[in-house]
ZAKOL-170360 format. One record per residue (C-alpha): y, x, z; residue number from 1. Coordinates in Angstrom, 2 decimals, always signed. Layout:
> yy, xx, zz, num
> Y, X, Z, NUM
...
//
This chain:
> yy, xx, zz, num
> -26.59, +10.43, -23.91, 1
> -22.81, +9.81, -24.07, 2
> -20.59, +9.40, -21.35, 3
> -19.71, +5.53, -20.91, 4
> -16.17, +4.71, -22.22, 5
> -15.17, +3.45, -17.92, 6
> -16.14, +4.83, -14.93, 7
> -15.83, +2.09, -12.43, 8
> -15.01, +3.44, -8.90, 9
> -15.56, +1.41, -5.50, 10
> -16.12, +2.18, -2.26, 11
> -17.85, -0.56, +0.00, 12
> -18.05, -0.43, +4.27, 13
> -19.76, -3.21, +5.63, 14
> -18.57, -5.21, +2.38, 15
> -22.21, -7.97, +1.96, 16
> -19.85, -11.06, +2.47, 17
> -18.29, -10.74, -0.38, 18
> -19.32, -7.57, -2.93, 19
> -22.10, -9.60, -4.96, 20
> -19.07, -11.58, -5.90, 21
> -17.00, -8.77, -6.89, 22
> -19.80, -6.86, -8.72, 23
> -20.65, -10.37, -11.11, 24
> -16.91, -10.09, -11.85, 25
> -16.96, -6.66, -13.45, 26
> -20.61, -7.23, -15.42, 27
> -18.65, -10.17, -16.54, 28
> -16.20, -8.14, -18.41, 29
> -15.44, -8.17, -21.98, 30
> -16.07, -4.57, -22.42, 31
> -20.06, -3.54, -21.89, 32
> -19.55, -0.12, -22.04, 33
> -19.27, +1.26, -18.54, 34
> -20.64, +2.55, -15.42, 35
> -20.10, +1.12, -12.29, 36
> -19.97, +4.01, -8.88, 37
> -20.56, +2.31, -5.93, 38
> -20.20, +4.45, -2.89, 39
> -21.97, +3.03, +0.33, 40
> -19.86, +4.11, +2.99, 41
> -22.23, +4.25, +5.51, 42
> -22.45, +0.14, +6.06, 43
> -24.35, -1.43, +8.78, 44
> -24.80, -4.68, +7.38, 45
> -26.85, -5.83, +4.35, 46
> -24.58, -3.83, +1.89, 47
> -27.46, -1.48, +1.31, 48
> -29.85, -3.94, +0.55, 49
> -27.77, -6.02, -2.19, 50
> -26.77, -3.05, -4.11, 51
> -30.42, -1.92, -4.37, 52
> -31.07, -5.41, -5.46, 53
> -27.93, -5.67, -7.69, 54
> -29.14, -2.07, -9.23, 55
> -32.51, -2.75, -10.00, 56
> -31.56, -5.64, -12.82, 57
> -28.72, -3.45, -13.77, 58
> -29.06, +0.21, -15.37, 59
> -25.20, +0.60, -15.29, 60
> -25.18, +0.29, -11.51, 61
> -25.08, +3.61, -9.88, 62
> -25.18, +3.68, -5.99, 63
> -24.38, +6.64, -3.54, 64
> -25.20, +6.49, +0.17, 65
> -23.32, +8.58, +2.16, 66
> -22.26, +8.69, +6.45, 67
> -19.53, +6.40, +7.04, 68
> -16.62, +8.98, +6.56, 69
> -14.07, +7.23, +5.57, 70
> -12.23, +5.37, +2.32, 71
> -11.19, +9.12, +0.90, 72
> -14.56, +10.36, +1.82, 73
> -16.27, +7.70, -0.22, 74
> -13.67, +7.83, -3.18, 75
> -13.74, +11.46, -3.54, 76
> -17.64, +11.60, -3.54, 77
> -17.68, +8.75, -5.99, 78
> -15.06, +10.48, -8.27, 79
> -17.24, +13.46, -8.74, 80
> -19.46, +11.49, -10.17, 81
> -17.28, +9.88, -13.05, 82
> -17.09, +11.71, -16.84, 83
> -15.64, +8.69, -18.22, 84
> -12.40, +9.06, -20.23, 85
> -11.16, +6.30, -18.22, 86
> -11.70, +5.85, -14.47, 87
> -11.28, +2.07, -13.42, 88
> -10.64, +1.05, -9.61, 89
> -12.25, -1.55, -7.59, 90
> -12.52, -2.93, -4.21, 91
> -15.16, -4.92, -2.84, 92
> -13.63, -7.83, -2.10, 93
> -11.81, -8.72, -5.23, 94
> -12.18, -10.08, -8.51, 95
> -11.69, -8.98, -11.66, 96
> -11.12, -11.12, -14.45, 97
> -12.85, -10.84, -17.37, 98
> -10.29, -9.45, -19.72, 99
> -8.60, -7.00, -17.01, 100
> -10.55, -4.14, -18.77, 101
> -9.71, -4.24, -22.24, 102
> -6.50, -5.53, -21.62, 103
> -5.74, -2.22, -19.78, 104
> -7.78, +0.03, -22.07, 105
> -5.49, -1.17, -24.85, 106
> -2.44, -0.43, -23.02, 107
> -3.85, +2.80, -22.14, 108
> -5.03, +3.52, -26.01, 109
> -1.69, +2.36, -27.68, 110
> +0.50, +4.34, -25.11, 111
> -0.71, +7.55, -24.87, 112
> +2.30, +8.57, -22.71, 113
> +0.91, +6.71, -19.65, 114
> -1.58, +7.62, -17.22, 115
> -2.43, +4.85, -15.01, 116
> -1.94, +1.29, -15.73, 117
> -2.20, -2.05, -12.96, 118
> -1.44, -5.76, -12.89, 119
> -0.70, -8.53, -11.13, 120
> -3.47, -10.82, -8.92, 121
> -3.29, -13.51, -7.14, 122
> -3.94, -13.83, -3.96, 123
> -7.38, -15.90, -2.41, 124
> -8.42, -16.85, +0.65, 125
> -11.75, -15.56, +2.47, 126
> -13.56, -18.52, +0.65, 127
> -12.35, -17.96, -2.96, 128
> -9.48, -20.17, -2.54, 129
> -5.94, -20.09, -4.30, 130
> -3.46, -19.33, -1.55, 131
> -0.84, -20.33, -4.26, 132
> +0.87, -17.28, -4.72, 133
> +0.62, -14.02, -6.68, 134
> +1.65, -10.14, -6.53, 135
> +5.09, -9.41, -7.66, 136
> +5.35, -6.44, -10.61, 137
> +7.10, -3.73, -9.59, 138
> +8.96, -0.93, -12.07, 139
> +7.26, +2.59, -10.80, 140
> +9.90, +4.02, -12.54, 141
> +12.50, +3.05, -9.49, 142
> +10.63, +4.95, -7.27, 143
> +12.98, +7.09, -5.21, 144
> +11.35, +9.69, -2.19, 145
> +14.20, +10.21, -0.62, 146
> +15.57, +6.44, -0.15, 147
> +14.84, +4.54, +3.29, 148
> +12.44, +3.52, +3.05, 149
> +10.98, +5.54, +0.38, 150
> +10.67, +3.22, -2.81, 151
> +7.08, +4.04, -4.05, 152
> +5.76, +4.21, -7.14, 153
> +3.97, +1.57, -6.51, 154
> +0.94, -0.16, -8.81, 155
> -1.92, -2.39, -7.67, 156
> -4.39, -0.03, -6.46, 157
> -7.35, -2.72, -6.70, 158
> -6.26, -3.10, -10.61, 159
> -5.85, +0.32, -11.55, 160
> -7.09, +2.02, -14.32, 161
> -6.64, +5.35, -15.05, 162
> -6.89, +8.76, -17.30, 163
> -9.74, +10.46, -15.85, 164
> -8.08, +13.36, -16.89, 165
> -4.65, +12.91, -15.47, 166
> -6.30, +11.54, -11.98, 167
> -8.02, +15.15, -11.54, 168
> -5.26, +17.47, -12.74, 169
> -3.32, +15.28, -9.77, 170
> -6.05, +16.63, -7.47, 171
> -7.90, +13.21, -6.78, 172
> -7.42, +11.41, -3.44, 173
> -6.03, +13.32, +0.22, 174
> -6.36, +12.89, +3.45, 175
> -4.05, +10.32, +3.99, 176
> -5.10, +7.33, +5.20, 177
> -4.09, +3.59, +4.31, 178
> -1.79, +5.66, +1.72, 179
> -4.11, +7.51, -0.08, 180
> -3.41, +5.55, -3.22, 181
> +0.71, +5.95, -3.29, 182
> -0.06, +9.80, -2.36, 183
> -2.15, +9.54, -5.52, 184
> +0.78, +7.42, -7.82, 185
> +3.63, +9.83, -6.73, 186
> +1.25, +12.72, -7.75, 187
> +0.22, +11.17, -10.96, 188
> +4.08, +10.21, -11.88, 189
> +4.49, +14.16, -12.69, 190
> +1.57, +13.87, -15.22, 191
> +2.25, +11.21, -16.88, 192
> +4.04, +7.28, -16.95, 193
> +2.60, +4.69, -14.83, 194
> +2.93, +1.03, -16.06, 195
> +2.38, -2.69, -14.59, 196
> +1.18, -5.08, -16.97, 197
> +2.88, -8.57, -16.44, 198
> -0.33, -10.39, -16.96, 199
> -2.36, -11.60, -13.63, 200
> -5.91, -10.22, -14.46, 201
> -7.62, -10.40, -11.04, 202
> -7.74, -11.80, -7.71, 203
> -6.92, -10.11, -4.71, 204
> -9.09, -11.41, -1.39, 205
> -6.46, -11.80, +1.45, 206
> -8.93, -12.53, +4.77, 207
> -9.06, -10.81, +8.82, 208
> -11.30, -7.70, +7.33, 209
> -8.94, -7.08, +4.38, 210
> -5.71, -6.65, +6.48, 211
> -4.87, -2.99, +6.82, 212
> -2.50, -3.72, +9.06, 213
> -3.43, -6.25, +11.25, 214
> -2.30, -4.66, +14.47, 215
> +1.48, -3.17, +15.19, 216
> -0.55, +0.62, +16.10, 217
> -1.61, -0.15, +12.29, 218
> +1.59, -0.82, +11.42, 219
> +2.70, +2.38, +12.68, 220
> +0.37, +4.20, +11.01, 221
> +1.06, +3.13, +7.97, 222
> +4.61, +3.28, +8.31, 223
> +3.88, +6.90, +8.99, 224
> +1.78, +8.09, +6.20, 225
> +3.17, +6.22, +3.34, 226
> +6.65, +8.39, +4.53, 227
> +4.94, +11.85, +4.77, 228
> +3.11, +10.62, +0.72, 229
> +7.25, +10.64, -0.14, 230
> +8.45, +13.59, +2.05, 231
> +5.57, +15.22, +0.28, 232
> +6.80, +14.01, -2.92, 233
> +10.50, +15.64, -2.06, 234
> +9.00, +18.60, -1.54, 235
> +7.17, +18.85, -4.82, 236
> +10.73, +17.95, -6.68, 237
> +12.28, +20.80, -4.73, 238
> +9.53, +23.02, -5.49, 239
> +8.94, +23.59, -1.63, 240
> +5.14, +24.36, -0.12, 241
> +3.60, +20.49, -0.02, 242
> +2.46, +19.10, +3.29, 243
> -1.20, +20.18, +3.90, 244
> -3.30, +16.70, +4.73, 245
> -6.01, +18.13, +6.28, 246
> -8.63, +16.60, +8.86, 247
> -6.45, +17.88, +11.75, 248
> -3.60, +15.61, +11.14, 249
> -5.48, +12.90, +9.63, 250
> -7.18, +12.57, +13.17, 251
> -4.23, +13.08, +15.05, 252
> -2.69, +10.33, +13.78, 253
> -5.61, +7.99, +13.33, 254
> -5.74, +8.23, +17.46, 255
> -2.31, +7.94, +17.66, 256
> -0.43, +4.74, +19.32, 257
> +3.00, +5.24, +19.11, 258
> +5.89, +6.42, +16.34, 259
> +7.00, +9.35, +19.28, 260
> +3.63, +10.61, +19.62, 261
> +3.12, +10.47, +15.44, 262
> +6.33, +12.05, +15.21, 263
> +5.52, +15.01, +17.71, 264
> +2.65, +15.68, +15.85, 265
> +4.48, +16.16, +12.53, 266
> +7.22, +18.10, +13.49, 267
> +5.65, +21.79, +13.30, 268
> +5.24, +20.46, +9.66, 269
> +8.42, +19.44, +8.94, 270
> +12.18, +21.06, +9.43, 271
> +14.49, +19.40, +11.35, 272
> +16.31, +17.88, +8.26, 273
> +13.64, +16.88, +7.03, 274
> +12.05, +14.80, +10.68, 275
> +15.92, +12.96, +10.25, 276
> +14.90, +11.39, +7.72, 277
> +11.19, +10.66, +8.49, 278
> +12.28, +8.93, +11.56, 279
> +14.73, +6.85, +9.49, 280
> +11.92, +6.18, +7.21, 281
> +9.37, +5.15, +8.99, 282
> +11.36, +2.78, +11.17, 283
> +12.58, +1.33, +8.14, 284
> +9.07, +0.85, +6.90, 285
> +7.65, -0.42, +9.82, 286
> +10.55, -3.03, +9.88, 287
> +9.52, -4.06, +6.20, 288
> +6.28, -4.71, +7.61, 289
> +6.95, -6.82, +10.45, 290
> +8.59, -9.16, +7.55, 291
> +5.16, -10.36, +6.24, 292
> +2.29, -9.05, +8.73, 293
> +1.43, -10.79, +12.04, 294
> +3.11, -8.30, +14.34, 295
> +6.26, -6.89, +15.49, 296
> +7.91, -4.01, +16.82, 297
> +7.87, -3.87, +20.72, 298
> +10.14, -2.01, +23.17, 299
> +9.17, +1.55, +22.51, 300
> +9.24, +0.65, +18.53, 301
> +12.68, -0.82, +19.61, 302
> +13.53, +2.89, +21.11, 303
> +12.35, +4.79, +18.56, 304
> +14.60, +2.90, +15.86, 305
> +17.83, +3.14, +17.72, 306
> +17.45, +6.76, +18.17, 307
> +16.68, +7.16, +14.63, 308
> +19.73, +5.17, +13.79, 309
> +21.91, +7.79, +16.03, 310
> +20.48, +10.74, +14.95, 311
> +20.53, +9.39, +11.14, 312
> +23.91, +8.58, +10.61, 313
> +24.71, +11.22, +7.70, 314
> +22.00, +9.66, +6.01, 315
> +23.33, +6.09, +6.44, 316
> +24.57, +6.40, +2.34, 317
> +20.62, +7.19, +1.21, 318
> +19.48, +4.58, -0.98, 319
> +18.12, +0.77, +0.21, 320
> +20.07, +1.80, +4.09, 321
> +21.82, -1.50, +3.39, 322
> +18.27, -3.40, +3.26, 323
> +17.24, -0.99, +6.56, 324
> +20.29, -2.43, +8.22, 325
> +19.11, -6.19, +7.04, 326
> +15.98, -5.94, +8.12, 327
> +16.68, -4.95, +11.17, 328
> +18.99, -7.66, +12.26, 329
> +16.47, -10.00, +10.83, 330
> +13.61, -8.55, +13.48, 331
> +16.04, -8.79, +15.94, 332
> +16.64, -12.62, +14.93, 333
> +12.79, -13.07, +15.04, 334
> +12.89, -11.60, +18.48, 335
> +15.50, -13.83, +20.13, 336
> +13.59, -16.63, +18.51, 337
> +10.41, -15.30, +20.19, 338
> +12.30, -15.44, +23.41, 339
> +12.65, -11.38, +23.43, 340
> +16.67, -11.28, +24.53, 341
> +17.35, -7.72, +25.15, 342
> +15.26, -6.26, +22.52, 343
> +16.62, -8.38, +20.10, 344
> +19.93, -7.09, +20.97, 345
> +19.25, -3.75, +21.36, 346
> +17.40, -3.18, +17.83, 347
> +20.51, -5.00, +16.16, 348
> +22.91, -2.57, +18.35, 349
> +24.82, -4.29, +21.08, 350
> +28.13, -3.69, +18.53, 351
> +26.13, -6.58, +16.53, 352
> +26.05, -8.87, +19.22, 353
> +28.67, -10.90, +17.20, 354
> +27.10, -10.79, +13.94, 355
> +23.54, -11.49, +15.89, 356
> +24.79, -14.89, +17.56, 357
> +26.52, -16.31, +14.44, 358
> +23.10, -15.72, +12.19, 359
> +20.91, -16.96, +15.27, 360
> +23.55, -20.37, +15.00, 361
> +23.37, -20.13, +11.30, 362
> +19.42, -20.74, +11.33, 363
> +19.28, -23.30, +14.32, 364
> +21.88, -25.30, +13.15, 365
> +21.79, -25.46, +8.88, 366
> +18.93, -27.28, +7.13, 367
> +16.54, -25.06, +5.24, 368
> +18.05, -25.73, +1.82, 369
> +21.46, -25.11, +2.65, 370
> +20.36, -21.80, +4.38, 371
> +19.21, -20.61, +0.61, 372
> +21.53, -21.45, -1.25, 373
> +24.48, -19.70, +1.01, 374
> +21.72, -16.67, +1.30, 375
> +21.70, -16.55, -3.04, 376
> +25.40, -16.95, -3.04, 377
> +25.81, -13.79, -0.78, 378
> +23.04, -12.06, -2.41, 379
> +21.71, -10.71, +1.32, 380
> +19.89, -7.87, +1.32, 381
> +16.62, -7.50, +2.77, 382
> +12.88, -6.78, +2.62, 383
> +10.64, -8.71, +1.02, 384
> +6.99, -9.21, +0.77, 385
> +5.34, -8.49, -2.57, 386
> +4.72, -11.98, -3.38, 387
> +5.70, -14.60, -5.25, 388
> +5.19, -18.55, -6.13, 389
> +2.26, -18.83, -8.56, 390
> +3.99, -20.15, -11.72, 391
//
């Protein structure tokens, strides 16, 4: 029997709400001709019991049980599994529309230079709901590993499809967690292109559950590994010995509260050039962060930054520093507004002061339409969350 033409990869923890949903969306696809790897990571819930159910009417459904160990546990397992030319991913909350697969097979056919291909979605609520806007298409050929923050390579992970091929001779997913899949793109980006399609072709499920980040220790840690995916990525363009992501760190980290402790436990992995940086990085990413999730940075997050700052400045010409430096007098606005004085005026540096007192006045006392158009006419810098209006 030949191999299918897609391997479908998901993995699903505790998913029942919401993956019948998500599997009707890919047997709804134009293209018939693929297999769909579910891997059960272990759920408690009724997972289990609506796969088997979703399985038995469906011969292309193909589910693996395993001990909850984790999102790279469950990935890796599933890709074993998949001898399909092209692997497709999928997560168990989202929707695919029914067009996203050939529309990214053809890409992938007519462009045999690229390797993985994505595309926008739109984002829902919990209850299927248009929240009104939609993922903003990035270039992953910008990506830059040693900017501050690192500029990823990024694609939609929940969209992507990919060579098979290429994804193995990358080495498949490590152990980093939250950013196993940029690990993955800025390995893949020296096999191949990677490429975001313009058109929206699924929906991405925005709800409590699906928020990696819903905590400021989350934060952290994602701040954290999506830096050591690009100081890992430096290395391999210096042709240095790569970062080993093994089980040791990945725990370490995982029971890890704050950026000091994280750092301590990187630094017999990393020269001392090399933790500059990081520590410049990850404050910067954590600050991009704050910008759209429901936490911010708190006293010792407040520490941690200005001592980055001073032991950073020959760095302060590295690419997007001027954004760093915009983002974080605009935390340190949000924290005066939240009543947090002498944070706010430490993270903007007390030589700021000025500066932080005219933009708190500037937002108090303009109306919100004369604040944008003076912001567009000095072309601010800043972060931004991946979002836009749905047109």
């Amino acid at each position: 029997m030949s191999p299918p033409k897609i391997d479908v990869l998901m993995s699903a923890y505790n998913a029942g709400r919401f993956i019948e949903s998500t599997i009707d969306s890919i047997l709804a696809q134009t293209i018939r001709d693929f297999r769909l790897i579910i891997v059960d990571d272990g759920s408690t819930d009724d997972t289990p019991d609506i796969l088997e159910r979703l399985a038995a009417k469906d011969t292309r459904i193909v589910v693996l049980r395993q001990a909850n160990g984790g999102i790279v546990s469950a990935l890796n397992a599933g890709l074993a599994l998949c001898v399909a030319p092209y692997l497709a991913r999928h997560d168990a909350d989202d929707l695919s529309d029914p067009n996203r697969f050939a529309m990214e097979l053809a890409y992938l056919e007519s462009n045999p230079d690229c390797v993985a291909v994505s595309a926008r979605a739109r984002h829902i609520d919990a209850n299927g709901a248009l929240l009104g806007t939609v993922s903003t298409r990035k270039d992953p050929d910008k990506a830059d590993a040693r900017a501050i923050p690192a500029v990823e390579p990024y694609i939609l992970q929940p969209l992507l499809m990919a060579r098979l091929a290429a994804v193995k001779a990358a080495g498949g997913y490590r152990l980093l967690q939250v950013a196993e899949d940029s690990d993955l793109y800025w390995r893949l980006r020296t096999v191949g292109r990677l490429h975001n399609l313009q058109d929206c072709l699924g929906s991405y499920r925005i709800h409590d559950d699906s928020i990696s980040s819903s905590s400021i220790v989350r934060g952290r840690q994602a701040a954290m590994w999506s830096q050591l995916a690009a100081l890992s990525a430096q290395r391999r363009l210096e042709n240095r010995p790569d970062i080993d992501f093994n089980e040791t760190l990945l725990r370490g980290i995982s029971q890890t509260a704050s950026l000091q402790d994280m750092m301590t436990l990187t630094a017999a992995r990393t020269s001392s050039d090399e933790r500059r940086w990081l520590r410049l990085a990850v404050s910067a990413k954590l600050l991009e962060l704050c910008y759209y999730r429901p936490f911010e940075p708190d006293g010792t997050d407040v520490t941690f930054i200005r001592q980055a700052v001073a032991a950073g400045q020959t760095t302060c010409g590295s690419a997007n520093y001027g954004a760093f430096q915009e983002a974080l007098m605009s935390a340190a606005i949000r924290m005066a507004f939240a009543g947090r004085f002498k944070d706010a005026f430490r993270l903007a540096g007390w030589r700021k002061a000025p500066t932080l007192l005219a933009r708190i006045a500037f937002r108090v006392a303009l109306p919100p339409s004369l604040k944008d158009r003076i912001k567009a006419l000095l072309g601010r810098p800043g972060a931004r969350p991946a979002v836009e209006a749905a047109g």
